[in-house]
N, C-alpha and C positions, 0 to 999 in steps of 0.2 A: 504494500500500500504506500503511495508517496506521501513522502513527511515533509514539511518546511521547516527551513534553514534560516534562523533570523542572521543576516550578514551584516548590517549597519544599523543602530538605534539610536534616538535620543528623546528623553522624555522629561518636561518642564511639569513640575506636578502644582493644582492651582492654588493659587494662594493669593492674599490681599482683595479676595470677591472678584477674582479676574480666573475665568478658566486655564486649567492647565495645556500642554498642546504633544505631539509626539510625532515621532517623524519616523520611519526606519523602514530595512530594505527586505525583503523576504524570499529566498526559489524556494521553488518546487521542484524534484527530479519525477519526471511521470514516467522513466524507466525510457522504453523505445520512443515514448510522445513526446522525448527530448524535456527541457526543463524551461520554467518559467519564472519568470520575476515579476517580484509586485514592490508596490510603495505603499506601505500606512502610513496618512498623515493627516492631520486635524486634532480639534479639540480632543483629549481625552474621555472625553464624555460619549463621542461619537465620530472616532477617525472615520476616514475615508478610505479605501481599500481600490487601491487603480493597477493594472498591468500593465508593466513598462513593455513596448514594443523589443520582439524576438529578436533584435541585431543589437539590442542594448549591452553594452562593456560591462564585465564585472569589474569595478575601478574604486576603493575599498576607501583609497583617499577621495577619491570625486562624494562620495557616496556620504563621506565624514565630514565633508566641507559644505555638502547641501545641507545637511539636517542642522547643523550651527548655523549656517544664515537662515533654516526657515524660523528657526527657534529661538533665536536671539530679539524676535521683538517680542515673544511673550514675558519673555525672561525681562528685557527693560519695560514692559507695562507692570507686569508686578513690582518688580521696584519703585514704581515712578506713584505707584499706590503705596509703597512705604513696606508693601513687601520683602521676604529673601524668598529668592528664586537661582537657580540653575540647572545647568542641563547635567542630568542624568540619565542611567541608561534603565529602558523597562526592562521588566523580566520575558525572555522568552516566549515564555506558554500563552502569556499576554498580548504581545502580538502575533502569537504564530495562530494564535485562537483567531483573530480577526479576520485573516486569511480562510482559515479554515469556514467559517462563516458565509464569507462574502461567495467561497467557490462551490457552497450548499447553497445555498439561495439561489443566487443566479447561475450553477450551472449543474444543480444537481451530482456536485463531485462531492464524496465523502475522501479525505485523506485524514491522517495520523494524527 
């Protein structure tokens, strides 16, 4: 059964009344179906779960460099609300859970 691979993460958790946000990278190995990439990113409340297109680079620094700039203006709204904020990393199961979600709903895939 294919499993997901969380590759890149980064997670601002909320604080100062200002949602938290999460970014991070996620394949799948579908065996001979070749493997898949996705991006979770949005509020922590309710990321978003998108397929990066098949000729996408595995690039581990590209990958590290997107999620600090997507995450760096949650981080300065909490603070600017008198917050402390920083980017940490979520746990696995937590976004590999979102994945697994998103490929039951809209495609009827059960994976691991």
């Amino acid at each position: 059964m294919p499993k997901p691979i969380m590759l890149a993460s980064g997670i601002v958790e909320p604080g100062a009344g200002s949602p938290g946000a999460v970014v991070a990278f996620v394949a799948v190995n579908f065996g001979l179906g070749g493997s898949r990439l996705f991006k979770v990113a949005g509020p922590t409340t309710a990321p978003l779960v998108e397929e990066l297109p098949g000729a996408t680079t595995v690039d581990m620094g590209l990958f590290n460099r997107e999620l600090e700039q997507d995450l760096q203006p949650t981080v300065d709204a909490i603070k600017a609300l008198g917050g402390t904020a920083a980017i940490t990393r979520p746990t696995s199961d937590w976004v590999c859970r979102q994945v697994r979600d998103y490929l039951k709903k809209h495609e009827g895939i059960d994976i691991d």
